[in-house]
PQR file of N, CA, C, O and H, with PARSE charges and radii, in Angstrom:
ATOM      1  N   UNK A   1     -71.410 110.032  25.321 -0.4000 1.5000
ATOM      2  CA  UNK A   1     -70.110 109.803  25.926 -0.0000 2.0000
ATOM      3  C   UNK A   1     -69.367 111.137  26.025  0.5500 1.7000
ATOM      4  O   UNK A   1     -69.720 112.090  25.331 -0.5500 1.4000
ATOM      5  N   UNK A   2     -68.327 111.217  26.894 -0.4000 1.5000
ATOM      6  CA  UNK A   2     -68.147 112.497  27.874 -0.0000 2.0000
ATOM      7  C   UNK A   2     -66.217 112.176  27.308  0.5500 1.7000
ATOM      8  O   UNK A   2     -65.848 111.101  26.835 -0.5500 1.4000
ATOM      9  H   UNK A   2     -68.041 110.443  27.459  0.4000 1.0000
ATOM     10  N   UNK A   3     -65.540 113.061  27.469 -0.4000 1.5000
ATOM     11  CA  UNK A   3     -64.126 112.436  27.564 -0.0000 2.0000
ATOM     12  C   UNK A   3     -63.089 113.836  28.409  0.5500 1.7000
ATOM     13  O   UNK A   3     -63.166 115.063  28.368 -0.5500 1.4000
ATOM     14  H   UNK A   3     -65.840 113.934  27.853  0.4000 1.0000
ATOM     15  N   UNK A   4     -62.641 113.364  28.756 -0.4000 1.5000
ATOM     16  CA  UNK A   4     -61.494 114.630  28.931 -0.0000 2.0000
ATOM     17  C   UNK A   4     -59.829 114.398  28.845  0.5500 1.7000
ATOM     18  O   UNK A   4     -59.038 113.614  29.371 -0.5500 1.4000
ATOM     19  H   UNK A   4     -62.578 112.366  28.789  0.4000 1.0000
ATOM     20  N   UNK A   5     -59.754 115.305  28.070 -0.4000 1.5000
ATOM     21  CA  UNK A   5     -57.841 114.928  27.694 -0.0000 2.0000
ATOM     22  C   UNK A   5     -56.770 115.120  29.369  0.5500 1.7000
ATOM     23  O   UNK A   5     -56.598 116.111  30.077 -0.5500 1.4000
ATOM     24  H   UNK A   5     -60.396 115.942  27.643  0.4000 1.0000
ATOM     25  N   UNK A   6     -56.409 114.138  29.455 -0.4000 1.5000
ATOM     26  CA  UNK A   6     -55.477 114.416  30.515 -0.0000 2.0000
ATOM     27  C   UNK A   6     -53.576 114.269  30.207  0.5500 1.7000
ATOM     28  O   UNK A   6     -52.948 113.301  29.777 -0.5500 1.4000
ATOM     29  H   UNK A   6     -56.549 113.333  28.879  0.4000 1.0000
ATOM     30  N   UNK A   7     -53.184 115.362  30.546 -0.4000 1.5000
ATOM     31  CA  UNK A   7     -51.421 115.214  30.350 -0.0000 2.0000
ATOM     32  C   UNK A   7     -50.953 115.047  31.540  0.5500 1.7000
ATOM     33  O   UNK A   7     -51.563 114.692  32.549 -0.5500 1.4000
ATOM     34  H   UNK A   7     -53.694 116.148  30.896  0.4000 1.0000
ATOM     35  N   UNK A   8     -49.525 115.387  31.372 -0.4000 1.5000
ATOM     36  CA  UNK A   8     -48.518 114.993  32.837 -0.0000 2.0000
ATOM     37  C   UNK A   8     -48.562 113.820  32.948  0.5500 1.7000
ATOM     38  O   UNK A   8     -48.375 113.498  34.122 -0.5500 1.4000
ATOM     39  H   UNK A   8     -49.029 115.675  30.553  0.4000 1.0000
ATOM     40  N   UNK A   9     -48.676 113.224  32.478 -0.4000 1.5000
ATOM     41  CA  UNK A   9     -48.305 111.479  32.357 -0.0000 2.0000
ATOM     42  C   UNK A   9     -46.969 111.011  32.623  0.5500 1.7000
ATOM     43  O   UNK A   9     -46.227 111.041  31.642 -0.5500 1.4000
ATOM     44  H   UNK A   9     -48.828 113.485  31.525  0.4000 1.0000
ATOM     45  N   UNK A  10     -46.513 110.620  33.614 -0.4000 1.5000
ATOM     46  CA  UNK A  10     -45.223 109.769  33.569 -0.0000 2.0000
ATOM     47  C   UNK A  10     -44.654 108.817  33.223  0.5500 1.7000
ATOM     48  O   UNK A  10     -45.684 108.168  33.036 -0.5500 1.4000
ATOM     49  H   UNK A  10     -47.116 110.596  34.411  0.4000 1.0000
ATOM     50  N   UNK A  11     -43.725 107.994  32.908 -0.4000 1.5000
ATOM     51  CA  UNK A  11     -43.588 106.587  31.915 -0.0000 2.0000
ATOM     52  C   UNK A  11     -44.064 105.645  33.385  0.5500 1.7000
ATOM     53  O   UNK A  11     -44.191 104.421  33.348 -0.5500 1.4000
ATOM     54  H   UNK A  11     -42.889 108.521  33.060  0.4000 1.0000
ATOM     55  N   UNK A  12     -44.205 106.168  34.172 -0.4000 1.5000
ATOM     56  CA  UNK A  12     -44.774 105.116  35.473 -0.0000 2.0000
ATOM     57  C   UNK A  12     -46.455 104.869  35.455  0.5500 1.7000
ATOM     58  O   UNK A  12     -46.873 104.026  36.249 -0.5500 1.4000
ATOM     59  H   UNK A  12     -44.102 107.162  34.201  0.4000 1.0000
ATOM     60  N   UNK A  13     -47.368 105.516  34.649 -0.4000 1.5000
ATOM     61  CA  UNK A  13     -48.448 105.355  34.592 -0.0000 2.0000
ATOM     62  C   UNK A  13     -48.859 104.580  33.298  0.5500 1.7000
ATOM     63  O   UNK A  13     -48.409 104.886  32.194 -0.5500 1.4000
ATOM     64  H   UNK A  13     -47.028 106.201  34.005  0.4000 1.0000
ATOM     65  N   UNK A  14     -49.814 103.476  33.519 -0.4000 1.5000
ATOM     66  CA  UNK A  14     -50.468 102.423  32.254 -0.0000 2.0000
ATOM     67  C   UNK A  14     -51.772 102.494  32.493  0.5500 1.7000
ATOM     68  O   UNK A  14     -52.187 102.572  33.649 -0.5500 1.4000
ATOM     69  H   UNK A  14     -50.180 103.227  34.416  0.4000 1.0000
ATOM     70  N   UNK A  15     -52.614 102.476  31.399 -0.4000 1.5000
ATOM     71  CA  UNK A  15     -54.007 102.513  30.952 -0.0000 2.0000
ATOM     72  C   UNK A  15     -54.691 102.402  32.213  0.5500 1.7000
ATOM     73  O   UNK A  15     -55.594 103.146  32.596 -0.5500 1.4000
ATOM     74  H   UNK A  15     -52.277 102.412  30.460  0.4000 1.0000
ATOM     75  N   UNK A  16     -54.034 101.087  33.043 -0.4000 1.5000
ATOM     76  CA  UNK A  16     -55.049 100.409  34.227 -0.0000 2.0000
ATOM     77  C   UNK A  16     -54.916 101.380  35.125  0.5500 1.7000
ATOM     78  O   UNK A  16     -55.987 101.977  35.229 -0.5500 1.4000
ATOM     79  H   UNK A  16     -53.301 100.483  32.732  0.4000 1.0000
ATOM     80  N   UNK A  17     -54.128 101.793  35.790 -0.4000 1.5000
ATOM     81  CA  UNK A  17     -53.430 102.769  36.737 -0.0000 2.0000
ATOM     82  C   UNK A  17     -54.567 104.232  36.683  0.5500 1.7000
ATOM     83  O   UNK A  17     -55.443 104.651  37.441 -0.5500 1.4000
ATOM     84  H   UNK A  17     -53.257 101.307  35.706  0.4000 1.0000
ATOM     85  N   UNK A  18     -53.960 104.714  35.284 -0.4000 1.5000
ATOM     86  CA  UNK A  18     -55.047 105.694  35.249 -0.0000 2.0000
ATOM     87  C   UNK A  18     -56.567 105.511  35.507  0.5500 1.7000
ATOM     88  O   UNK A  18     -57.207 106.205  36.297 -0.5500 1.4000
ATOM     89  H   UNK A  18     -53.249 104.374  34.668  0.4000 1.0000
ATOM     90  N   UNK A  19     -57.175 104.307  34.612 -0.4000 1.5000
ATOM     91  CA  UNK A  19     -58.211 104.231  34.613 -0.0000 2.0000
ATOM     92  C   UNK A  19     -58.970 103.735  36.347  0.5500 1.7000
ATOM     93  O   UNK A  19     -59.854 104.388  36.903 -0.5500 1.4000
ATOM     94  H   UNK A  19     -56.656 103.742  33.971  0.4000 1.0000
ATOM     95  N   UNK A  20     -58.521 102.833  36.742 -0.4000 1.5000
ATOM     96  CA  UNK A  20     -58.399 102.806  38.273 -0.0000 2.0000
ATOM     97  C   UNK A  20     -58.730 104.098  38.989  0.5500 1.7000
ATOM     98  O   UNK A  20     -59.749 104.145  39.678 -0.5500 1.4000
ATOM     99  H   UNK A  20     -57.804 102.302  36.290  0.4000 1.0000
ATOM    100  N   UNK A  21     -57.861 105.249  38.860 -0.4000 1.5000
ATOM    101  CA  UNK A  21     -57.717 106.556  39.873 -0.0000 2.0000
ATOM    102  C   UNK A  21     -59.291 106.848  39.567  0.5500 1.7000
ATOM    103  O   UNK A  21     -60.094 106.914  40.498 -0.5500 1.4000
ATOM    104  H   UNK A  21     -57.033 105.211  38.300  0.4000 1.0000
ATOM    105  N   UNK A  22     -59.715 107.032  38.110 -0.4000 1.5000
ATOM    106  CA  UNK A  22     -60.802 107.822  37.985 -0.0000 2.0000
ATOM    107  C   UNK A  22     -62.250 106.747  38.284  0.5500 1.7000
ATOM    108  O   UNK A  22     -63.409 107.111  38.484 -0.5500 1.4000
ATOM    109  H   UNK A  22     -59.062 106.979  37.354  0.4000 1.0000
ATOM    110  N   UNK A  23     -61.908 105.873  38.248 -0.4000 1.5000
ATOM    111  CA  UNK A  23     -63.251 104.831  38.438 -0.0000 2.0000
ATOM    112  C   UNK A  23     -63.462 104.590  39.897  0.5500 1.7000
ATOM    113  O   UNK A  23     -64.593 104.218  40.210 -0.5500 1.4000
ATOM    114  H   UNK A  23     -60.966 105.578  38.085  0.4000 1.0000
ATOM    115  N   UNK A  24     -62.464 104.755  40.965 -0.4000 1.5000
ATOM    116  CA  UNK A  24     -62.708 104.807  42.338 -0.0000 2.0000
ATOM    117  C   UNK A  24     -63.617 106.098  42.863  0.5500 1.7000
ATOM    118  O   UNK A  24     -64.125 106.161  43.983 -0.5500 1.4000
ATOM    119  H   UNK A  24     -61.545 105.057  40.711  0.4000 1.0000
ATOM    120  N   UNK A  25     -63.726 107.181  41.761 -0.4000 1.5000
ATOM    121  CA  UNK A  25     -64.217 108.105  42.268 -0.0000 2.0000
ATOM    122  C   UNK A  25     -65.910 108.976  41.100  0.5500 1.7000
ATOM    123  O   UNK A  25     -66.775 109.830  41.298 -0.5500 1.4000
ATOM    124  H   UNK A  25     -63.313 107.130  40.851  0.4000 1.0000
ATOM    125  N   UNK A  26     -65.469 107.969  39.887 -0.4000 1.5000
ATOM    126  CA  UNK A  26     -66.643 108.384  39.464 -0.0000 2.0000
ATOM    127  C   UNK A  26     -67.299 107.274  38.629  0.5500 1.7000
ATOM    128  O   UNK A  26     -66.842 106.989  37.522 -0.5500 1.4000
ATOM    129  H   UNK A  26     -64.767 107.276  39.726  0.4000 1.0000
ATOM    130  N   UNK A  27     -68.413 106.617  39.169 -0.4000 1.5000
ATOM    131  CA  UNK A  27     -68.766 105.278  38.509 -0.0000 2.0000
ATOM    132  C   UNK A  27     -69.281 104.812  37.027  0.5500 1.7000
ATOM    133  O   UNK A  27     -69.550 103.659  36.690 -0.5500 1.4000
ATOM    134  H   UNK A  27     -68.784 106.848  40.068  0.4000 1.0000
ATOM    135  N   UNK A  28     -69.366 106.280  36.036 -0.4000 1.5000
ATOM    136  CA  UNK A  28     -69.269 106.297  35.259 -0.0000 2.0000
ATOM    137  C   UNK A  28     -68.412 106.104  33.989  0.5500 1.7000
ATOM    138  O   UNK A  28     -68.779 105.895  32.832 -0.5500 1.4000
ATOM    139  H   UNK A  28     -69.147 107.216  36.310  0.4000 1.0000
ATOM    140  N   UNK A  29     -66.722 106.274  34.698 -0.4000 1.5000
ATOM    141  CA  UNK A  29     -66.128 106.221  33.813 -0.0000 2.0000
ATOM    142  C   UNK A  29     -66.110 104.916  33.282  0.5500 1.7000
ATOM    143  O   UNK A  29     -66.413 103.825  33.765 -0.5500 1.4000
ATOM    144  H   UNK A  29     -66.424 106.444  35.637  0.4000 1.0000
ATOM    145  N   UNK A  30     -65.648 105.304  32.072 -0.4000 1.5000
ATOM    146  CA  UNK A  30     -65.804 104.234  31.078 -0.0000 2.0000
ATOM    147  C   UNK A  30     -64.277 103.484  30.825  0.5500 1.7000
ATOM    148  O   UNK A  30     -64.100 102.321  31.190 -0.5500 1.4000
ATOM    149  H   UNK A  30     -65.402 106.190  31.680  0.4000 1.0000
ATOM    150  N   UNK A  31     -63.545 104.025  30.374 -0.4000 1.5000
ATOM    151  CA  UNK A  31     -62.338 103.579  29.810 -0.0000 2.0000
ATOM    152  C   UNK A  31     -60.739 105.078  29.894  0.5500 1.7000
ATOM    153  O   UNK A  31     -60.947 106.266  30.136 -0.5500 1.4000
ATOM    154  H   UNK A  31     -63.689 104.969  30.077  0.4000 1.0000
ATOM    155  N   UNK A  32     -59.733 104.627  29.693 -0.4000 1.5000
ATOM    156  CA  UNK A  32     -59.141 104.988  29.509 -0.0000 2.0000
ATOM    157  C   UNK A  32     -58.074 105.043  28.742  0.5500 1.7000
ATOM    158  O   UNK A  32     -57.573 103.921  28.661 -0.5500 1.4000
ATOM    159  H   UNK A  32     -59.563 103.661  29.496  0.4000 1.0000
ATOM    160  N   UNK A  33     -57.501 105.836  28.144 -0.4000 1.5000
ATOM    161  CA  UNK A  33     -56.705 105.666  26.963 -0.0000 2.0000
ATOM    162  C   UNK A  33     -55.307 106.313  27.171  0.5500 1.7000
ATOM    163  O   UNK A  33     -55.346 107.539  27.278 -0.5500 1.4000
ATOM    164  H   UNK A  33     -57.909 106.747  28.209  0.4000 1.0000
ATOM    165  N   UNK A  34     -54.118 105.754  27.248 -0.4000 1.5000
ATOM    166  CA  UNK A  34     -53.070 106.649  26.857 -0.0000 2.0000
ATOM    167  C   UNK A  34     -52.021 106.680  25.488  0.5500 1.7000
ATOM    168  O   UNK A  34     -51.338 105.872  24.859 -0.5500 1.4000
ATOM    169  H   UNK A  34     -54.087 104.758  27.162  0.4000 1.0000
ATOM    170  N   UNK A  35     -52.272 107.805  25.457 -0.4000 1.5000
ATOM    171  CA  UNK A  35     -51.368 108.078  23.727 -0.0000 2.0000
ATOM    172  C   UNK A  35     -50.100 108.752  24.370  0.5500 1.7000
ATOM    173  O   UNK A  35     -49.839 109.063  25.532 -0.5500 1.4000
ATOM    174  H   UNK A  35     -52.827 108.461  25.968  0.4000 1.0000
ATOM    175  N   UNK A  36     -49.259 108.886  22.932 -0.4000 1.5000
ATOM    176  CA  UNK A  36     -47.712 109.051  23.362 -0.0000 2.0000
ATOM    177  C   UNK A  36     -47.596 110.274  23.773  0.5500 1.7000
ATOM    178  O   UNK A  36     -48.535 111.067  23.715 -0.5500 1.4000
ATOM    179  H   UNK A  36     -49.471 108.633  21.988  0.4000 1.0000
ATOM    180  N   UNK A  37     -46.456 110.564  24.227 -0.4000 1.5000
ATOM    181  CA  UNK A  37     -45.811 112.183  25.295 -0.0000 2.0000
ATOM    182  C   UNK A  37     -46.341 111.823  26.345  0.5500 1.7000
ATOM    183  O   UNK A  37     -46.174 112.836  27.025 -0.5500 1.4000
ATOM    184  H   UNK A  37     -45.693 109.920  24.274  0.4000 1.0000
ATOM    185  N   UNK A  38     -47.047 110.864  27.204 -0.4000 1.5000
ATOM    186  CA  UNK A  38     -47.347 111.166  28.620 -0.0000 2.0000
ATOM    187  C   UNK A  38     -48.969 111.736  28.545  0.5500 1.7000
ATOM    188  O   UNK A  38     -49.238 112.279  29.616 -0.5500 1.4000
ATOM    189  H   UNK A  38     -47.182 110.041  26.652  0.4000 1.0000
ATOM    190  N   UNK A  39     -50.183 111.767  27.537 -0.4000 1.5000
ATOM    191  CA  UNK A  39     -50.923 111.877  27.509 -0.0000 2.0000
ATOM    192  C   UNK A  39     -52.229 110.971  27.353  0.5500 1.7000
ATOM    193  O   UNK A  39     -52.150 109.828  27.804 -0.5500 1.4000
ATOM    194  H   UNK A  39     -49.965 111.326  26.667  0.4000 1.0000
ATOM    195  N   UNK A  40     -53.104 111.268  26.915 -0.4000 1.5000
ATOM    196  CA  UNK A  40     -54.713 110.550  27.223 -0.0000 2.0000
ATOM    197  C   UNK A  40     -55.970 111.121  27.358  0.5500 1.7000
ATOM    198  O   UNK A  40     -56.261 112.275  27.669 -0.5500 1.4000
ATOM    199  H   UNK A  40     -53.169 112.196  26.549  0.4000 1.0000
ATOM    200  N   UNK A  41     -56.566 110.327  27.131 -0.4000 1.5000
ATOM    201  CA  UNK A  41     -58.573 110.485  27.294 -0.0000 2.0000
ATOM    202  C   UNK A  41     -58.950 109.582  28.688  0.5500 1.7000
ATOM    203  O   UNK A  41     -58.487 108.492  29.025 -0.5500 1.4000
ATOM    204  H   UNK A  41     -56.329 109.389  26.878  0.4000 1.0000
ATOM    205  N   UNK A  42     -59.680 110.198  29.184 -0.4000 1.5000
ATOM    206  CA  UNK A  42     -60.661 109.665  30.342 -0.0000 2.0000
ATOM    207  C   UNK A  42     -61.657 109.444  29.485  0.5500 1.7000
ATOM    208  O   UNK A  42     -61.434 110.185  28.527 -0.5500 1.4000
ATOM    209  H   UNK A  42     -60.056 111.083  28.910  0.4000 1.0000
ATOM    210  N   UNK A  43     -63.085 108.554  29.211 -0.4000 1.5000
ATOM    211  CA  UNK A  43     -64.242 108.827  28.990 -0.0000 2.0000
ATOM    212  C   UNK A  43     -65.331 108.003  29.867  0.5500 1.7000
ATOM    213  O   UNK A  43     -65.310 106.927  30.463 -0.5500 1.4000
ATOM    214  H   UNK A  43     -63.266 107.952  29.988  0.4000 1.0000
ATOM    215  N   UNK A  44     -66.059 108.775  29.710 -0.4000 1.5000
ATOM    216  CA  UNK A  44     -67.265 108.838  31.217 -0.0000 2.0000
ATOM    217  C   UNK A  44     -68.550 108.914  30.137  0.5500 1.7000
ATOM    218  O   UNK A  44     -68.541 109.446  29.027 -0.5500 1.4000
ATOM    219  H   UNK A  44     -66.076 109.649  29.225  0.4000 1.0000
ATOM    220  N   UNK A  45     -69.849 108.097  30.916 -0.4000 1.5000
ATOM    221  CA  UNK A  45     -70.507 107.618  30.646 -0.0000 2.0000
ATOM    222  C   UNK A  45     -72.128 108.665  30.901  0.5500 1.7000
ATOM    223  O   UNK A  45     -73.247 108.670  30.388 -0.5500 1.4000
ATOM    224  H   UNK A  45     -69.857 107.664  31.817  0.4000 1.0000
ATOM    225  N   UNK A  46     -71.167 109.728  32.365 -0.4000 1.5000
ATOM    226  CA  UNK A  46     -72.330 110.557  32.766 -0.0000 2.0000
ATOM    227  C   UNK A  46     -71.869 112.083  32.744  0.5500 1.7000
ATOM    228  O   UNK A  46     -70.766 112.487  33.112 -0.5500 1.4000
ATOM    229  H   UNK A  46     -70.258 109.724  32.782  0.4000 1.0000
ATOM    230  N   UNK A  47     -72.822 112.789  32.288 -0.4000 1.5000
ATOM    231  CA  UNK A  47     -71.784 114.564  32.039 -0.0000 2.0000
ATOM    232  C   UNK A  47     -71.505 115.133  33.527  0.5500 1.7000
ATOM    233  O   UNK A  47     -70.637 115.962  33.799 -0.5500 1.4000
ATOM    234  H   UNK A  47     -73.718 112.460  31.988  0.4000 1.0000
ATOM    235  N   UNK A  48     -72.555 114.433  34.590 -0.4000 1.5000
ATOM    236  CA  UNK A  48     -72.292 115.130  35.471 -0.0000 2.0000
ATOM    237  C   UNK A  48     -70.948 115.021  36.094  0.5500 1.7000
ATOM    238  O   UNK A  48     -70.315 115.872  36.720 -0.5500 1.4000
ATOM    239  H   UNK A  48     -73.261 113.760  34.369  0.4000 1.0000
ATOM    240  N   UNK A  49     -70.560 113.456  35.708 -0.4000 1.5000
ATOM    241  CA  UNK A  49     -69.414 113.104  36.377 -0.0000 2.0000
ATOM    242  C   UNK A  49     -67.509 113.373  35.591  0.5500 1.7000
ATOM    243  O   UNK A  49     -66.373 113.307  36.061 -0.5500 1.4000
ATOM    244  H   UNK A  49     -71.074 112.765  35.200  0.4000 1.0000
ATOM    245  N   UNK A  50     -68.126 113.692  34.167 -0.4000 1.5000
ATOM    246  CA  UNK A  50     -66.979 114.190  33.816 -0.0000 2.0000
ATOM    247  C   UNK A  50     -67.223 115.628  34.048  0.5500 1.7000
ATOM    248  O   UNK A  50     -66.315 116.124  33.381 -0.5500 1.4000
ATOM    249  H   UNK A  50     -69.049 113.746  33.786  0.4000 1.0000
ATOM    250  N   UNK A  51     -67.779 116.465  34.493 -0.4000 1.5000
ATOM    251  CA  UNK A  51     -67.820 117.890  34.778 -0.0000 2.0000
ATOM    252  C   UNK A  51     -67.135 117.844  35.972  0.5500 1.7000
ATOM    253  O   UNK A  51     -65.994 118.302  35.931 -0.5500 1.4000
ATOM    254  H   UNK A  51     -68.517 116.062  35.035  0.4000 1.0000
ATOM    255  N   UNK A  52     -67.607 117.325  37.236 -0.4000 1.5000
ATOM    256  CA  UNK A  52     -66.681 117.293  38.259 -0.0000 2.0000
ATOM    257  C   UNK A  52     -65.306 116.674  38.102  0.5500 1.7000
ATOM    258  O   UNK A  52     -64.459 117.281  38.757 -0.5500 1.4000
ATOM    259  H   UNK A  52     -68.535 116.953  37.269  0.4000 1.0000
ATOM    260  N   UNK A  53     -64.953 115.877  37.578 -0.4000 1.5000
ATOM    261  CA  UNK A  53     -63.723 115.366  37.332 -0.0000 2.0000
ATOM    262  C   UNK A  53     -62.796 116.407  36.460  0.5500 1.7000
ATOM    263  O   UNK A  53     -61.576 116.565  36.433 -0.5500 1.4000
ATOM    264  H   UNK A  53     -65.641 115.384  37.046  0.4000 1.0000
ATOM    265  N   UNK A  54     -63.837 117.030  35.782 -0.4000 1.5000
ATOM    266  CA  UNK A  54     -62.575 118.694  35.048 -0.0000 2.0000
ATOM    267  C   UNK A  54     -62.148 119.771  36.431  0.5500 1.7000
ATOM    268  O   UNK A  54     -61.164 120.506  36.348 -0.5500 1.4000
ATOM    269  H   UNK A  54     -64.828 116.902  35.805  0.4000 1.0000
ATOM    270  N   UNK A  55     -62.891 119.744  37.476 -0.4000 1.5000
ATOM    271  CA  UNK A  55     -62.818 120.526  38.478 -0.0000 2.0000
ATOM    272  C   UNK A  55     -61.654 119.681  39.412  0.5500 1.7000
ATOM    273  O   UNK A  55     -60.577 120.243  39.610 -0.5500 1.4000
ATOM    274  H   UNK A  55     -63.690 119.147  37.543  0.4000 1.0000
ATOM    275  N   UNK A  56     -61.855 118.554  39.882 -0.4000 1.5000
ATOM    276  CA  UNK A  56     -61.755 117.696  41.108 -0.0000 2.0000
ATOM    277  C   UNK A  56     -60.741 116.978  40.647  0.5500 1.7000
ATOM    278  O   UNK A  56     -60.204 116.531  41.661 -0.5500 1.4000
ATOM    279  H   UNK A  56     -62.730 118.097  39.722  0.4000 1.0000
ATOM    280  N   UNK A  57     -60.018 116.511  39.488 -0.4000 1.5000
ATOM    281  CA  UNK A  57     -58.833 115.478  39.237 -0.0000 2.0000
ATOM    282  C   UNK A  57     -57.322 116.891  39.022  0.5500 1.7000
ATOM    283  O   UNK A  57     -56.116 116.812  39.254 -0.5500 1.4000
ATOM    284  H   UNK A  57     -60.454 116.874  38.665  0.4000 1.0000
ATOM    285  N   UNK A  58     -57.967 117.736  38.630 -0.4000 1.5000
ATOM    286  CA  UNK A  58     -56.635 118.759  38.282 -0.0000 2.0000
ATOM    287  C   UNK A  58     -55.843 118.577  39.496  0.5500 1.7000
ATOM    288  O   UNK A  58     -56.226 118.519  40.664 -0.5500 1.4000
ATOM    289  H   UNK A  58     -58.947 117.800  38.442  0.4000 1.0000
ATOM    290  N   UNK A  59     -54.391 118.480  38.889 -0.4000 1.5000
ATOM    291  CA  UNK A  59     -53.061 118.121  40.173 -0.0000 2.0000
ATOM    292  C   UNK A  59     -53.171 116.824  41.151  0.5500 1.7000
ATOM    293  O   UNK A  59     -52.522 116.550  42.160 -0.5500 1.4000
ATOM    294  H   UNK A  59     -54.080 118.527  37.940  0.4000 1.0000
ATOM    295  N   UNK A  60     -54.233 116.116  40.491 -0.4000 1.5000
ATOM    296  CA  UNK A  60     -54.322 114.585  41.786 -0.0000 2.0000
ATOM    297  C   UNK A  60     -52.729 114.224  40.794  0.5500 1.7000
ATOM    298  O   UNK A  60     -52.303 114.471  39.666 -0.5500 1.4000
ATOM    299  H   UNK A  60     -54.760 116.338  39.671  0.4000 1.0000
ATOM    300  N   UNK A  61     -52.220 113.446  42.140 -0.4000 1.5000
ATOM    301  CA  UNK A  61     -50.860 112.778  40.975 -0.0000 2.0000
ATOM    302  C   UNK A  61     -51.167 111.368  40.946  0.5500 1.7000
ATOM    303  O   UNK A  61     -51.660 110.871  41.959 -0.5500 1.4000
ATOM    304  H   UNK A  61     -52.566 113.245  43.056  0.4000 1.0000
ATOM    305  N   UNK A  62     -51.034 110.937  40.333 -0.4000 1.5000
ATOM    306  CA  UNK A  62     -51.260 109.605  39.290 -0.0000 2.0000
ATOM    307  C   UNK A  62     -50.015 109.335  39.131  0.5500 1.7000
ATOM    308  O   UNK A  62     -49.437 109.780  38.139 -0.5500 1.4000
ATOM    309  H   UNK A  62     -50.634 111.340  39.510  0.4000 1.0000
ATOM    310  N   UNK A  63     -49.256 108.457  40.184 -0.4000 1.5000
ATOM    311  CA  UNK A  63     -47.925 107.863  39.798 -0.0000 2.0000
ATOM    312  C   UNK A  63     -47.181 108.865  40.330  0.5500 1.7000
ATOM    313  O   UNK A  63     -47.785 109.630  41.081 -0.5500 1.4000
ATOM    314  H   UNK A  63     -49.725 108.096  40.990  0.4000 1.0000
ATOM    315  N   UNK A  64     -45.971 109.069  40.127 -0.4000 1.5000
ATOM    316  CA  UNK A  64     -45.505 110.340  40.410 -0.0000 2.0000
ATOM    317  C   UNK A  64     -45.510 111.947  39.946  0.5500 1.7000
ATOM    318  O   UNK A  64     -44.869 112.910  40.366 -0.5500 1.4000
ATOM    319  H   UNK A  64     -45.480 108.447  39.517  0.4000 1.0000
ATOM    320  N   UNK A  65     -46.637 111.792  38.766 -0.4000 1.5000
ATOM    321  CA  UNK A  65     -46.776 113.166  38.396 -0.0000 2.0000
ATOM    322  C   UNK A  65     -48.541 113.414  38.655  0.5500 1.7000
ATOM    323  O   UNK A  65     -49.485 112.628  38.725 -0.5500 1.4000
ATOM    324  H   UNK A  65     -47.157 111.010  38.425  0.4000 1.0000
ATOM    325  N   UNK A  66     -48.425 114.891  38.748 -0.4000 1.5000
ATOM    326  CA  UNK A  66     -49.476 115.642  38.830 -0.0000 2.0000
ATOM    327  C   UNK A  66     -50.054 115.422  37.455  0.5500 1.7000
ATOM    328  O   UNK A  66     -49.387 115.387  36.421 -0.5500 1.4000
ATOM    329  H   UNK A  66     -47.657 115.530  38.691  0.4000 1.0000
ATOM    330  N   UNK A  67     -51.118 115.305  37.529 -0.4000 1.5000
ATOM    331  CA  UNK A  67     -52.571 115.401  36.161 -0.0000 2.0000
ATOM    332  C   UNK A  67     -52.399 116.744  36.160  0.5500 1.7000
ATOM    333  O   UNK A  67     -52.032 117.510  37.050 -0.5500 1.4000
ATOM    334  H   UNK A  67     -51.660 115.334  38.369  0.4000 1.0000
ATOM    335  N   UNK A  68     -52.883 117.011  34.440 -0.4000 1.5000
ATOM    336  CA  UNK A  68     -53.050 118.475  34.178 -0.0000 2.0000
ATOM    337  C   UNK A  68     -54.531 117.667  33.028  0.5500 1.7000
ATOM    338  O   UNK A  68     -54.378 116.805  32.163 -0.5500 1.4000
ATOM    339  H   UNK A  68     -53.181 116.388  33.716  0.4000 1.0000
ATOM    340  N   UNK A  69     -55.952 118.399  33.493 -0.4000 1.5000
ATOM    341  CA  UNK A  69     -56.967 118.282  33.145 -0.0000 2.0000
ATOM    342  C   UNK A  69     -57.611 119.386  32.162  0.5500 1.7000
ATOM    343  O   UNK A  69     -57.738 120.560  32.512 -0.5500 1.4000
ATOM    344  H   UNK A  69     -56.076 119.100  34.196  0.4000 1.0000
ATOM    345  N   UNK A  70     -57.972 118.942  31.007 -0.4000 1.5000
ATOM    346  CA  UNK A  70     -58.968 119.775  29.996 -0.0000 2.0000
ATOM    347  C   UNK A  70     -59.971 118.997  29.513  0.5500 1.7000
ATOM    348  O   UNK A  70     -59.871 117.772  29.447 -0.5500 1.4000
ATOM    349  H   UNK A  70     -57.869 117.988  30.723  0.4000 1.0000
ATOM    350  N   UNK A  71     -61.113 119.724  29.105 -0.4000 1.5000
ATOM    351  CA  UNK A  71     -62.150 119.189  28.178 -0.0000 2.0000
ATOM    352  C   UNK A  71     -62.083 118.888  26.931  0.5500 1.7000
ATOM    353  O   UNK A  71     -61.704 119.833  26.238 -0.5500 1.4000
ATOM    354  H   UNK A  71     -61.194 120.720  29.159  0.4000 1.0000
ATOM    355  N   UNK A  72     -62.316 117.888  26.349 -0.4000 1.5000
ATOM    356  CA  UNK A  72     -62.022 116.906  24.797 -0.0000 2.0000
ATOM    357  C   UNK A  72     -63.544 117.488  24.208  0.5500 1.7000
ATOM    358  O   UNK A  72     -64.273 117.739  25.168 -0.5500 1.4000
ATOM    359  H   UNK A  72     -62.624 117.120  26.912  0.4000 1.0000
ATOM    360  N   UNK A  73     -63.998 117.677  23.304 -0.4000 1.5000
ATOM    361  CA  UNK A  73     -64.970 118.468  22.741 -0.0000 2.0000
ATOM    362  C   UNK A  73     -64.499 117.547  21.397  0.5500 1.7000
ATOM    363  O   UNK A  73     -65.040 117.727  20.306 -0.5500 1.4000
ATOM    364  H   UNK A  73     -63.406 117.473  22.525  0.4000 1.0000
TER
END
């Protein structure tokens, strides 16, 4: 299992919302998680597909804010 921390979270975005954006585009993902401040985990099922998603989700906005994307290690 693969994960990547995502911030910029707005109080307008919920678990489904997020998890939705990233599952339309990579069929691996697995789940999504949000913890408090506007943050969260993506986790993905395939490395290839959370590797592109560290490249390819940075600044998509999710609700009204821009994603800010890193790798969870």
């Amino acid at each position: 299992e693969y994960a990547i921390f995502v911030s910029g979270l707005g109080p307008d975005v919920n678990e489904y919302l997020l998890a939705s954006l990233f599952q339309v585009r990579y069929s691996s993902c697995k789940s999504a998680q949000i913890m408090s401040r506007g943050c969260g985990f993506v986790r993905f099922m395939d490395k290839s597909d959370h590797q592109r998603a560290l490249i390819e989700m940075q600044g998509v906005y999710c609700g009204k804010s821009s994603l800010k994307i890193s790798d969870f290690t």
